[in-house]
N, C-alpha and C positions, 0 to 999 in steps of 0.2 A: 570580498563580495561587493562592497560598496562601490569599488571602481569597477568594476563587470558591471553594473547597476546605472553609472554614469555612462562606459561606451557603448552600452547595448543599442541606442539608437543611431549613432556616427556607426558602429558596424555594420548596422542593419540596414542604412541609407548604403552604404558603402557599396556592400553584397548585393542590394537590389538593383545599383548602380552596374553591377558586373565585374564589383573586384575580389578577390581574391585575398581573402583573409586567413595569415596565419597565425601558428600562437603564438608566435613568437611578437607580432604586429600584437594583435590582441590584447599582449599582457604589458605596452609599453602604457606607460603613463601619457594622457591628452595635459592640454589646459585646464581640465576637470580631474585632476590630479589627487594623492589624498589631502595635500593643504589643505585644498578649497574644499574636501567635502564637512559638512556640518556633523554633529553629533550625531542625528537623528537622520541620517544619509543622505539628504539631499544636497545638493549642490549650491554656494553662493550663484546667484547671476544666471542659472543656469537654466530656470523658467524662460526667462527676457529674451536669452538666444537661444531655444529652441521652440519658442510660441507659435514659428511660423511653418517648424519640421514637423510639428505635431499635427498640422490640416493633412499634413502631405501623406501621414501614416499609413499602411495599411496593414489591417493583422495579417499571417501566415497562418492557414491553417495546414496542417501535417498527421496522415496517419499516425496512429500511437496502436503499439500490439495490447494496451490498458483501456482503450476507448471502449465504451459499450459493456464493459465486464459486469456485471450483479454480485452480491455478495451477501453473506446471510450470515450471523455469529449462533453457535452455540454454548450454551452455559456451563462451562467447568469448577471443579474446585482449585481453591490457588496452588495447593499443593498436591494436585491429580498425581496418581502414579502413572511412571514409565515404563516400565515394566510388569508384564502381567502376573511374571513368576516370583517376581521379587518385592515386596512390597515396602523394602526402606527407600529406593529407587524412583524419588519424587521430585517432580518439580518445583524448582527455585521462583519464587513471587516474582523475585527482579530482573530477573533474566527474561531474554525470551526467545521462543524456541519454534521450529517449524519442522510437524508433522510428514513423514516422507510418506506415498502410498506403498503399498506391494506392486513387485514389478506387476503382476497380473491381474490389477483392482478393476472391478465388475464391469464402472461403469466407466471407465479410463483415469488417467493420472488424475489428482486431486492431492492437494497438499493443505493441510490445518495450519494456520499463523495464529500462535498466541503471545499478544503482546504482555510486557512485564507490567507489575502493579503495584503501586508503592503499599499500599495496605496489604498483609497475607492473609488479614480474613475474607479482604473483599473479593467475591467469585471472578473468575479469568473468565474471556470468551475468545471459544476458537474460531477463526474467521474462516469461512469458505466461499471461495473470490473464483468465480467461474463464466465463463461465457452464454449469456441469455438461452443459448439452445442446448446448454449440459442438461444431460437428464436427471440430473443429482435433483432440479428443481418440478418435474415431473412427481418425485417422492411423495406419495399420499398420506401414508400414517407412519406411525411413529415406531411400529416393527420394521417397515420399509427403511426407516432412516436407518435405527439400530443395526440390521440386518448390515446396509450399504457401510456402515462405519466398521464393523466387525468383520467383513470381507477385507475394508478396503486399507481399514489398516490393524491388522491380525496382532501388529508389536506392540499395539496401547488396548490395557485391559478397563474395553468400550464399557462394558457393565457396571463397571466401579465409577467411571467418571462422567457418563451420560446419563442421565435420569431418563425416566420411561415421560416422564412430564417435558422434559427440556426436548426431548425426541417429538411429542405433540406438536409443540411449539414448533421446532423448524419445519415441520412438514405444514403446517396448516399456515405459515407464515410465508408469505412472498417475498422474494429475495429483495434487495432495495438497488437501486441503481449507483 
């Protein structure tokens, strides 16, 4: 990682020059080599000669299909059940796990991300990462969420692990950027 860290500007002058970089080139050692790179990843010497590549710089900006997305957490317990009919069927703290919809969920695909938590009393949140014009953030109260979550994903028993209070919360809360 340190040496991709050193040639990212010799590549990037390189490419903007109009060459043609492969990984094979890429992944060859420069002068900036790992010898020369320091503990803390910088380079000996390597301020001094490139002081004067650095005016020359210019960022690249690039579409990203993650650009612009909102995202909004819901409150779980750390060991929510997964199944609605089984109830030893619960989620592991350390792990972490992502929510699939039904193929025919109301307001279209939507997927829950909960990351793992090294405490198991401390509550989980499941992340809802959607694009500024999903209707999911239209949702006014907290039947309206329930409702949306109990449609959308039928395989997690939403009454057991969503509060009628946590359901408040996402609805009257704006999503965050």
């Amino acid at each position: 990682m340190r040496l991709l860290y050193a040639l990212l500007p010799t590549l990037t002058a390189a490419v903007s020059a109009g060459a043609t970089i492969t990984a094979a080139a890429a992944a060859r050692p420069t002068r900036l080599g790992w010898k020369e790179m320091r503990s803390d990843g910088t380079a000996r010497g390597a301020r001094k000669e490139r002081s004067g590549a650095a005016a020359e710089y210019t960022p690249v900006v690039l579409p990203s299909p993650s650009s612009g997305l909102r995202y909004q957490m819901i409150k779980m317990p750390p060991d929510l059940r997964l199944d609605p009919k089984n109830a030893s069927v619960t989620a592991q703290p350390r792990k972490a796990y992502s929510m699939r919809p039904a193929t025919d969920a109301p307001l279209g695909p939507t997927r829950l991300g909960l990351l793992p938590v090294a405490d198991p009393t401390f509550p989980r949140t499941a992340n809802v990462i959607l694009p500024p014009e999903h209707p999911v953030w239209a949702l006014g109260s907290a039947e309206e969420v329930l409702g949306w979550l109990r449609a959308t994903f039928p395989h997690l028993p939403v009454d057991d692990v969503v509060s009628a209070d946590e359901a408040a919360a996402f609805a009257a809360g704006g999503p965050g950027a």
